[in-house]
BADREN-400066 format. One record per residue (C-alpha): residue in one letter; x, y, z. Coordinates in steps of 0.1 Angstrom, whole numbers, plus 5000, padded with zeros to 4 digits. Layout:
# BADREN-400066
['A'; [X; Y; Z]]
...
END
This chain:
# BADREN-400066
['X'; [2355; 5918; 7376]]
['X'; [2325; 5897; 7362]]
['X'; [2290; 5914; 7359]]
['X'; [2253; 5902; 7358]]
['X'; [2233; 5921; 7336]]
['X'; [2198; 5917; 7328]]
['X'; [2190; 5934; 7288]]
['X'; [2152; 5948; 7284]]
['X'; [2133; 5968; 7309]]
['X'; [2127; 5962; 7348]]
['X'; [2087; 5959; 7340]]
['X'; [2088; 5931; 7319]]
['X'; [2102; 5914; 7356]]
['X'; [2067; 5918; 7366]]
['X'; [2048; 5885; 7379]]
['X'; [2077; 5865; 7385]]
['X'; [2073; 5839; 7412]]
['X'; [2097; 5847; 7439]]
['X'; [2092; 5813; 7452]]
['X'; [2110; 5803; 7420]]
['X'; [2144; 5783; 7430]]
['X'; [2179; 5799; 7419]]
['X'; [2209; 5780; 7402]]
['X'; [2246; 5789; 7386]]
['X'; [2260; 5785; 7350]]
['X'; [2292; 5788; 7345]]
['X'; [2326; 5781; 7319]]
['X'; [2347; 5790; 7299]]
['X'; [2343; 5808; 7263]]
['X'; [2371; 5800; 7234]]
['X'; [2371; 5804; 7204]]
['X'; [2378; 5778; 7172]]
['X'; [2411; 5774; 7183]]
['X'; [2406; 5766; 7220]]
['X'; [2418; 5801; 7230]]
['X'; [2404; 5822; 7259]]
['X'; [2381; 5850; 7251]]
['X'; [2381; 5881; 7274]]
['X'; [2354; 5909; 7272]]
['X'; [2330; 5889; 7255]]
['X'; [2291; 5887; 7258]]
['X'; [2271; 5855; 7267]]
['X'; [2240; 5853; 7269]]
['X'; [2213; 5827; 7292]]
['X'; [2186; 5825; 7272]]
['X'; [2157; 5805; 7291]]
['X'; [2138; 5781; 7266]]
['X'; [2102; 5787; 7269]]
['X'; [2106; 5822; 7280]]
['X'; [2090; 5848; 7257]]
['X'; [2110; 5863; 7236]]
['X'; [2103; 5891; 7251]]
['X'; [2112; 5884; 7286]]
['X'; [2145; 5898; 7303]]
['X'; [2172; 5881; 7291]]
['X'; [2209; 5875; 7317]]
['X'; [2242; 5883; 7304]]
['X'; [2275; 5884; 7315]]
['X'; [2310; 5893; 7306]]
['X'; [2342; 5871; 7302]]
['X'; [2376; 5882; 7321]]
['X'; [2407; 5881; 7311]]
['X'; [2407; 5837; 7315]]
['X'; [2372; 5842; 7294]]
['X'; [2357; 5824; 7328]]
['X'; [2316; 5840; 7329]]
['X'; [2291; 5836; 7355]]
['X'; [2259; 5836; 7363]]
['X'; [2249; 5834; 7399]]
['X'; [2211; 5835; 7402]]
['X'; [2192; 5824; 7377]]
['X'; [2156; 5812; 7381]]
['X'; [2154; 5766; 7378]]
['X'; [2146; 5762; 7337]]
['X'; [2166; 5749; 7307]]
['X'; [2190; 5775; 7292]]
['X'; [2207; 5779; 7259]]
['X'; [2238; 5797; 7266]]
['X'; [2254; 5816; 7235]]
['X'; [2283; 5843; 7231]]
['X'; [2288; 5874; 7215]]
['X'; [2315; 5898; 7208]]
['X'; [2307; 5920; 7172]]
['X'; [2339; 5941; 7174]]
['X'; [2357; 5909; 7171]]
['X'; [2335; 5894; 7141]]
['X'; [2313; 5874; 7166]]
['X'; [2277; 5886; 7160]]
['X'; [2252; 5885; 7189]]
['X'; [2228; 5855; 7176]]
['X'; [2195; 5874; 7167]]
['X'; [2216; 5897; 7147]]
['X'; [2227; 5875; 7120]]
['X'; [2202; 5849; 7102]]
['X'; [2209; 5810; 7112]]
['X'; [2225; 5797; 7077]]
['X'; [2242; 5775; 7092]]
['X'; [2217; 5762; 7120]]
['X'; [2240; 5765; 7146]]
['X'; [2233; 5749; 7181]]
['X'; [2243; 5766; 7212]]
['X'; [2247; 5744; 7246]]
['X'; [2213; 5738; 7267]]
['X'; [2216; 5730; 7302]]
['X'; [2191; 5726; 7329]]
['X'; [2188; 5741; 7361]]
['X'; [2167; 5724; 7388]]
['X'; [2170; 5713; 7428]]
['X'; [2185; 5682; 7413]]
['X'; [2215; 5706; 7396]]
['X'; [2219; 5738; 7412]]
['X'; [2253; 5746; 7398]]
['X'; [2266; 5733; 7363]]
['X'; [2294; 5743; 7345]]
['X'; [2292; 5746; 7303]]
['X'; [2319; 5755; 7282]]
['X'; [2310; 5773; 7253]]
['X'; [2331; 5779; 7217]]
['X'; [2325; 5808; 7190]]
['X'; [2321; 5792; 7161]]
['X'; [2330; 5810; 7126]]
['X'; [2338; 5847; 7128]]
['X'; [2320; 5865; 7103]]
['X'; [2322; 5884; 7076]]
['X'; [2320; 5923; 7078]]
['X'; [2301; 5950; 7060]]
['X'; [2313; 5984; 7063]]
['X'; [2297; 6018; 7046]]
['X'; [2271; 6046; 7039]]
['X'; [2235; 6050; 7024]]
['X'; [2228; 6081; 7011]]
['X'; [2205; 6097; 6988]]
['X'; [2216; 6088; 6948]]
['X'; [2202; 6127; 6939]]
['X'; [2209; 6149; 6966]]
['X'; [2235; 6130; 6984]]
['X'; [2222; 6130; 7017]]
['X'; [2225; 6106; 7042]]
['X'; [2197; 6079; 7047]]
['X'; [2191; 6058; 7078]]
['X'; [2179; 6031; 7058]]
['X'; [2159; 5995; 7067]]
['X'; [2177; 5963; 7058]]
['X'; [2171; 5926; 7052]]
['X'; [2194; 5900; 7053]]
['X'; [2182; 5865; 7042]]
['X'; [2199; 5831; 7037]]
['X'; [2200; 5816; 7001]]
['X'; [2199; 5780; 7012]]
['X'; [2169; 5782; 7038]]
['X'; [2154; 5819; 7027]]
['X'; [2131; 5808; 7056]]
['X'; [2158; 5822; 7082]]
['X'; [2164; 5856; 7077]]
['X'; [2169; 5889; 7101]]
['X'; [2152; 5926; 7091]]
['X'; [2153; 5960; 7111]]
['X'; [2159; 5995; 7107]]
['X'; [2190; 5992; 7134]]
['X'; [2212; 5975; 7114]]
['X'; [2217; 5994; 7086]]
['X'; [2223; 6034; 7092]]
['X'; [2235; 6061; 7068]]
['X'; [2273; 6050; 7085]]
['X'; [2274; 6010; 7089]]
['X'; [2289; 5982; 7101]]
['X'; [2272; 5954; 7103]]
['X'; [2281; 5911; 7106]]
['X'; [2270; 5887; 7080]]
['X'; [2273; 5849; 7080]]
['X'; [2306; 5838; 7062]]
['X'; [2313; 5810; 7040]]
['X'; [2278; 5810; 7033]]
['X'; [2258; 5833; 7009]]
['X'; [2231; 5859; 7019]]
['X'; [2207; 5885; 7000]]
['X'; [2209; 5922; 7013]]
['X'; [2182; 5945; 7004]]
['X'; [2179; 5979; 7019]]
['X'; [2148; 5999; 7014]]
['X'; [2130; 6033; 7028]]
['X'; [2098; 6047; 7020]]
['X'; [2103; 6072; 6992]]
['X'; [2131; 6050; 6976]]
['X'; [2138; 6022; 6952]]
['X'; [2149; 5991; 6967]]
['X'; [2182; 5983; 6967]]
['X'; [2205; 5948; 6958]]
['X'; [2239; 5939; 6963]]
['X'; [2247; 5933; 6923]]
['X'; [2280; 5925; 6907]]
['X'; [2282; 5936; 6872]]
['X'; [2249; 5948; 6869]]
['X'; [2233; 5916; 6881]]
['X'; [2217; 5912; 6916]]
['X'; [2240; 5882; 6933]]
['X'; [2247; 5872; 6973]]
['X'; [2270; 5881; 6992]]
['X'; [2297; 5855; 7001]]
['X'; [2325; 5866; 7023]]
['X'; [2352; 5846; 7045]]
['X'; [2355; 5847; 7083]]
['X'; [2367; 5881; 7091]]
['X'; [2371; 5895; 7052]]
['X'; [2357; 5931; 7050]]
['X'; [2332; 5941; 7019]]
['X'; [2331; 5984; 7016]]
['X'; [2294; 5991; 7004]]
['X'; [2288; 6025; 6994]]
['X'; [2245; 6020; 6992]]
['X'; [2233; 6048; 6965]]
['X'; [2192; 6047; 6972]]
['X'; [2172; 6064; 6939]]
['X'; [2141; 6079; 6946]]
['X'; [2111; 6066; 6931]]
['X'; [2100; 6084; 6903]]
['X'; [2066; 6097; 6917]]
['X'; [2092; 6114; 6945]]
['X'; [2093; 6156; 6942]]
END
């Protein structure tokens, strides 16, 4: 059964124009090689909408058909998501590769339209621990991920990197990872003693095991 779903609070629904018309989106999601994808995430992200606004999702079936039913007239990008199958959710990732999702446009004029969408790359994973390099103790740990050819996009939170991890990166294209927390040194993926990005292929698996020294000033 297909479901609506509506991510960030109720409240943020307040002072929405209920005189506001109400259109449909819906396809098909595949991925690279024109296969169905079932229990997937997509996303109807309304152009012009703050970021901060309520955002409508729904899930794929078994056909990877989605739906959405009543959305309010407004242009929508429409993009997919399923991390436990290497598909990041967008914001997640930073945009290395500039990808553009399908836009369509609700209005009186097109009430119901039907967009196909396609997962691009899957990407690559990074799986392991932070902990204290002196005591040994597990650190929940904040984490940047940056992309070398545009260093403009980038993603940083302390939700993406916890003392267990796993976490998306975009393959075939190299990133910088630095993890940090107050009391500790920095940290940089390095090979051979020299800091250099990460560069993994769609679906290959790095094991980090993130060893965070204190700063020397630290009891």
């Amino acid at each position: 059964m297909l479901l609506n779903r509506v991510i960030l609070p109720v409240f943020l629904l307040v002072g929405v124009s209920f005189g506001q018309g109400y259109g449909l989106i819906e396809g098909t999601l595949t991925d690279e090689g024109g296969m169905a994808i079932s229990g997937a995430t997509v996303y109807a992200m309304r152009i012009g909408r703050p970021t901060a606004s309520a955002i409508p999702i729904a899930d794929t079936d078994a056909a990877g058909h989605y739906i959405f039913k009543r959305l309010d007239y407004g242009r929508y990008v429409v993009a997919p998501a399923k991390p436990a199958d290497g598909y990041p959710t967008p914001w997640y990732v930073p945009d290395c590769t500039q990808m553009k999702y399908p836009e369509i446009e609700l209005s009186d004029e097109n009430q119901s339209a039907k967009l196909d969408v396609r997962f691009g790359k899957k990407a690559g994973v990074l799986i392991g621990t932070v902990t204290d390099a002196d005591r040994g103790n597990p650190v929940d740990a904040n984490v940047e991920f940056r992309c070398i050819v545009d260093p403009s996009q980038f993603v940083s939170g302390s939700g993406l990197t916890n003392a267990r991890f796993r976490v998306l990166v975009p393959s075939d294209t190299p990133v910088s990872m630095t993890v940090s927390q107050k009391g500790f040194r920095n940290w940089q993926f390095t090979r051979n003693g020299v800091v250099e990005p990460i560069l993994l292929a769609p679906g290959e698996i790095l094991t980090l095991e993130i060893r965070l020294k204190r700063n020397s000033a630290e009891p």
